[in-house]
N, C-alpha and C positions, 0 to 999 in steps of 0.2 A: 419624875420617873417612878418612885413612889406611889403615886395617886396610878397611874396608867396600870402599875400591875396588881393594885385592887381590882381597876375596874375589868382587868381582863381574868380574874379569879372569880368577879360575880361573874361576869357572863360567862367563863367557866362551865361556874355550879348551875347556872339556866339553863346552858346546853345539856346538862348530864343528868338534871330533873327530867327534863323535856323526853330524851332516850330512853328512860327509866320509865314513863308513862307508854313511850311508845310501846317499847318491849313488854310492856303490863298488859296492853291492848292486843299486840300480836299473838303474845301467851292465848289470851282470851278468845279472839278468834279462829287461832287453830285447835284449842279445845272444840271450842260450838261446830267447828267442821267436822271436827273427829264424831262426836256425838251426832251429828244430823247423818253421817255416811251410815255409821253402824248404825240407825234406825229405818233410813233406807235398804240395807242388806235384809235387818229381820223384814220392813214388809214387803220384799221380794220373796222372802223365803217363804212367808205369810200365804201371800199373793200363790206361790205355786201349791202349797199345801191345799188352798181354798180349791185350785183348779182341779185338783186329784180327789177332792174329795165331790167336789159337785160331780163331775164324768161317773164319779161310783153311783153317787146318787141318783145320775140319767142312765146309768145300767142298770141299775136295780127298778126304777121306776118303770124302764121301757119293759120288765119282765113280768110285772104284776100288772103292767097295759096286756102285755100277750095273754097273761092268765085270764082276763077280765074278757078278754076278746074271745077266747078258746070257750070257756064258762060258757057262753049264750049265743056262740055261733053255731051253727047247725051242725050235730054229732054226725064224726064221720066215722067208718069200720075199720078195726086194725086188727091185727093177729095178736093175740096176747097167749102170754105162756104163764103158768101159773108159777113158776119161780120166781116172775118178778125181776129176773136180774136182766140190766139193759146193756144192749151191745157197746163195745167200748175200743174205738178204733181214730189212732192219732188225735188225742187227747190236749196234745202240748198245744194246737193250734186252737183248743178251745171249743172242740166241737162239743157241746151240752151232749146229753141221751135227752136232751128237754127244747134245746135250744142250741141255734149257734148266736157267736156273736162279732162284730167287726168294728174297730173304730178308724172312721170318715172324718175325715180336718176337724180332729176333734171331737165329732158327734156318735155313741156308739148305737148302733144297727142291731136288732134283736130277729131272727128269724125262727120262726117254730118249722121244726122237722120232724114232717109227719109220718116220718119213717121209725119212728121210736118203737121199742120191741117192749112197752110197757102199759099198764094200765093208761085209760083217756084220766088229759090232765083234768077233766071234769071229775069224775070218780077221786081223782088224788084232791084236788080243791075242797073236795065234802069231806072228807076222810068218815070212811063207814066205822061203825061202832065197833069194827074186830077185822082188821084194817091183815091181820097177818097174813102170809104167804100160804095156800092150802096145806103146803106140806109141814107147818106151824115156825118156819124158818123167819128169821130176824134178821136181816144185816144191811150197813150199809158202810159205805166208803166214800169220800170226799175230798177234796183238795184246796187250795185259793192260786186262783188264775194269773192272783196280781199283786203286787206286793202291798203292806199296809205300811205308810212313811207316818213315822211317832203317834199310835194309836194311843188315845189317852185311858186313864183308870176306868173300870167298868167295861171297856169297850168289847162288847161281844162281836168276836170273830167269825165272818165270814167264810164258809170253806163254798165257794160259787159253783165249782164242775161237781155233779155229782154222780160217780163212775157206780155205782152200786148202792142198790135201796129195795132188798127183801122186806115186802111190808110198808112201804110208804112210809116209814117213821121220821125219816127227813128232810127237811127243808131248804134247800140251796140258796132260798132267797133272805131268809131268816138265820140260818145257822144254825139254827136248833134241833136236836131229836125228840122229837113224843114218843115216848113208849108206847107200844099196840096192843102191849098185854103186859102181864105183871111179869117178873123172874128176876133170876141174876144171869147178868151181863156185863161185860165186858168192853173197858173203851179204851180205846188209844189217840193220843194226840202226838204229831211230832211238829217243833215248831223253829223255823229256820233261821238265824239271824247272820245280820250282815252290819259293820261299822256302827254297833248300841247294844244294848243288853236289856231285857224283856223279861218278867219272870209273866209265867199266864196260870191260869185256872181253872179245872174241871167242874163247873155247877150240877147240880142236881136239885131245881127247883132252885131255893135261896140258901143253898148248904155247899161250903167248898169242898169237895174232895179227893181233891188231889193238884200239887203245885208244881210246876217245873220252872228252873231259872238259867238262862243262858248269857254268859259276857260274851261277847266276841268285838272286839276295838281292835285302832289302831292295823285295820284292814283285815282281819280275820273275818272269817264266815264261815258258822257251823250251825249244827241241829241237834235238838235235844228234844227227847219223847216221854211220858208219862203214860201210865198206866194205872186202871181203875178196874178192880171189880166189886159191882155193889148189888143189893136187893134194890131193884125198880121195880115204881108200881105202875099198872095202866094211867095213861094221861099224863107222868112227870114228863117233865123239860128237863135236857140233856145240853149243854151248849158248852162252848171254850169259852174263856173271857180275859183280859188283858187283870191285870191286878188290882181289888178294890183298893189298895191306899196308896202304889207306886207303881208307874206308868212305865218307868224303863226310861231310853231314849234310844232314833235310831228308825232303823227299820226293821219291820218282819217280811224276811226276802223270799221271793217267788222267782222263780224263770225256770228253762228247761233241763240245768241242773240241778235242783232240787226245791221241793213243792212243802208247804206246811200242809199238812193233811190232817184229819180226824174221823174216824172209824168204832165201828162198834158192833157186838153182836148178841145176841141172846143166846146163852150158855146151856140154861134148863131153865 
C-alpha cells in the first residue's frame, strides 16, 4: 500500500509539471497573439494613412499636370479685372476659382474652369517682377478642403481652395505666400482640431513667428487662430507649418463646419 501511494505521488508530480509546461505555453501563445493583433491594427492604420496621403499626392500631382497643360496650350481670352479678386460661390463643394475637383472610386478628377475672373494661370505660373494688384492692394485668403490625419513635425500645411488672391502672392498648390512687394502685413491662421492636439507655426523664410496650440481630446473639437504682424520683404516665403520638434497627435479637421484657413494682407 505504501509503495502504490509513492508511485501515485510521482505520477502526481508528472501530471502537474506537465500542466505547468502547458500553462507556460498557453501563457506564451496568447501573448504572441496579442502582440501580432496589435501589429496588424497599427498596419491597418498604417495601410489607411498611406492611402490619404497618396489621394493628396494624386490631387496635388493632377494640379501641377493642369498647370503644365494650361502653361503651353494655346492662350485663350478672358475678362480680367484688375482687383484680382476671384469670384467665390459655393465653396464647401470645392469649387477652386482655379479648378474644381471630384474624387471617382478613389481616383480624384481635376478640371480647369475657364470661367475664372482672374489673371491666365500662364501669367500666374511666371509670376512678373511686381506681380501687385494696379490699385497696389495685397490679399489673399485660403482654406484646406480636407482634413490632415497626424501630420508629422515640419510639415507645411496646405490651405488647397483659394477664395482670394490680390496680387498672386499665393499658392494653393504649395501653401506658401511670396510677397509682391515689400511692407507690413498682416497674417492670420486659424487651425481646427478634432480627437489630438497640434501646436503649428507662422514661418517667414526660416524664422518662427508666431505659435499657436490647441488640445481638444476625448471628443472635443475646437479652433484656435494666431495672428502676425511683421515687416516683409519682396520674395519672402510666408507658410503655416506643423511644429519643428513636436508633431501633436490626431487630426487637423476640415468639413462644412469649420475650415482651417490662412490669410493675409499688406497693411502699408
Amino acid at each position: 500500500m505504501y509503495k502504490e501511494m509513492l508511485e501515485l505521488r510521482e505520477t502526481v508530480h508528472k501530471l502537474d509539471n506537465v500542466v505547468q509546461k502547458q500553462s507556460a505555453r498557453i501563457y506564451d501563445l496568447e501573448t504572441t497573439v496579442t502582440i501580432q493583433r496589435n501589429h496588424i491594427e497599427d498596419l491597418m492604420t498604417d495601410k489607411k494613412t498611406d492611402i490619404e496621403y497618396r489621394r493628396k499626392l494624386e490631387r496635388r500631382l493632377k494640379v501641377i499636370e493642369n498647370n503644365f497643360v494650361w502653361k503651353y496650350s494655346k492662350p485663350k481670352e478672358y475678362n480680367v479685372k484688375s482687383s484680382n479678386i476671384y469670384l467665390h460661390e459655393n465653396v464647401d463643394q470645392h469649387k477652386n476659382t482655379d479648378y474644381n475637383s471630384e474624387i471617382v472610386d478613389g481616383i480624384v478628377k481635376e478640371m480647369i474652369n475657364p470661367n475664372f475672373n482672374a489673371n491666365s494661370r500662364k501669367e500666374r505660373l511666371l509670376l512678373p517682377q511686381d506681380n501687385t494688384a494696379s490699385d497696389g492692394l495685397v490679399a489673399f485668403y485660403s482654406y484646406m478642403s480636407n482634413p490632415e490625419n497626424n501630420p508629422s513635425a515640419h510639415h507645411t500645411l496646405i490651405y488647397d481652395v483659394s477664395v482670394t488672391n490680390v496680387g498672386n502672392g499665393y499658392n494653393h498648390v504649395t501653401g506658401i505666400f511670396t510677397a509682391p512687394t515689400s511692407g507690413v502685413y498682416v497674417f492670420i491662421w486659424v487651425t481646427r482640431i478634432a480627437y489630438g492636439e497640434h501646436p503649428t507655426q507662422l514661418m517667414i523664410n526660416n524664422t518662427v513667428y508666431g505659435v499657436t496650440f490647441l488640445r481638444a481630446k476625448n471628443g472635443d473639437d475646437g479652433s484656435v487662430s494666431g495672428t502676425v504682424v511683421a515687416n516683409v520683404t519682396k520674395g519672402d516665403s510666408v507658410f503655416v507649418r506643423v511644429h519643428s520638434s513636436y508633431a501633436g497627435d490626431g487630426s487637423i479637421h476640415s468639413n462644412e463646419h469649420g475650415r482651417p484657413s490662412f490669410s493675409g494682407w499688406l497693411l502699408h
